[in-house]
N, C-alpha and C positions, 0 to 999 in steps of 0.2 A: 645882791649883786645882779648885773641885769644880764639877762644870757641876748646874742644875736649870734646869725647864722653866715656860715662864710660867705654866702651870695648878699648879704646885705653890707658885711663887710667891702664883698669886691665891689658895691655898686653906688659905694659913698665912705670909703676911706676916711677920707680927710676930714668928714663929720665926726665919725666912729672914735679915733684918732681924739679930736678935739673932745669928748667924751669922756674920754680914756686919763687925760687932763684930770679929771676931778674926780673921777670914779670906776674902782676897776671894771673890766667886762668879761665875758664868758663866749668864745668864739665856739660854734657846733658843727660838725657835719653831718648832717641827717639824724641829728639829734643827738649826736655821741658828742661830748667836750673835748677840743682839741686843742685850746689855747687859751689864754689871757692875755688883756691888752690891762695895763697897768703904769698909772705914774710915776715916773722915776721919780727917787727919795732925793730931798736936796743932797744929801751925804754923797751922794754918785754921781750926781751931776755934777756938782763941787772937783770931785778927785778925778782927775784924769788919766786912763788906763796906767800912761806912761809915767805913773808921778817922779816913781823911787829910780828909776833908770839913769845910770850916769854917761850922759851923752859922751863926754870927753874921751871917754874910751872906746871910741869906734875908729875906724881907720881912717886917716885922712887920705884924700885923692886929691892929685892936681889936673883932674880934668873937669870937662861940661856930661855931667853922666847923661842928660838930656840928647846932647847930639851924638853921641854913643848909640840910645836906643833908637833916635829919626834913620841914622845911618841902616842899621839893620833893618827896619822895615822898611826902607826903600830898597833892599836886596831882595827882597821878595816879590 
């Protein structure tokens, strides 16, 4: 497993990141291990937090909840 250090991290993400794709990593700071960057398993990507959740069951509203909250910040 290939170990890199937070500042290499913050200094190319999106490399690191693409890396991370195909093989886990080992994030350090000052040499102590703080994290892993690791591929998500099809299994999880597949299932979506919300799978089992029965929408129907939430309350219906007859309004724009959107201009509800524009309204409020422009009270501010």
């Amino acid at each position: 497993m290939k170990t890199i250090s937070i500042k290499q991290l913050h200094a190319r993400t999106g490399y690191w990141t693409g890396i991370a794709k195909k093989t886990p990593l080992i994030v350090t700071n000052r040499g102590e291990k703080i994290a892993a960057l690791q591929p998500l398993s099809k299994v999880s990507a597949a299932h979506p937090v919300f799978q089992g959740r029965d929408w129907s069951k939430l309350p219906k509203i007859d309004f724009e909840s959107t201009a509800m909250i524009s309204e409020d910040r422009n009270a501010r």
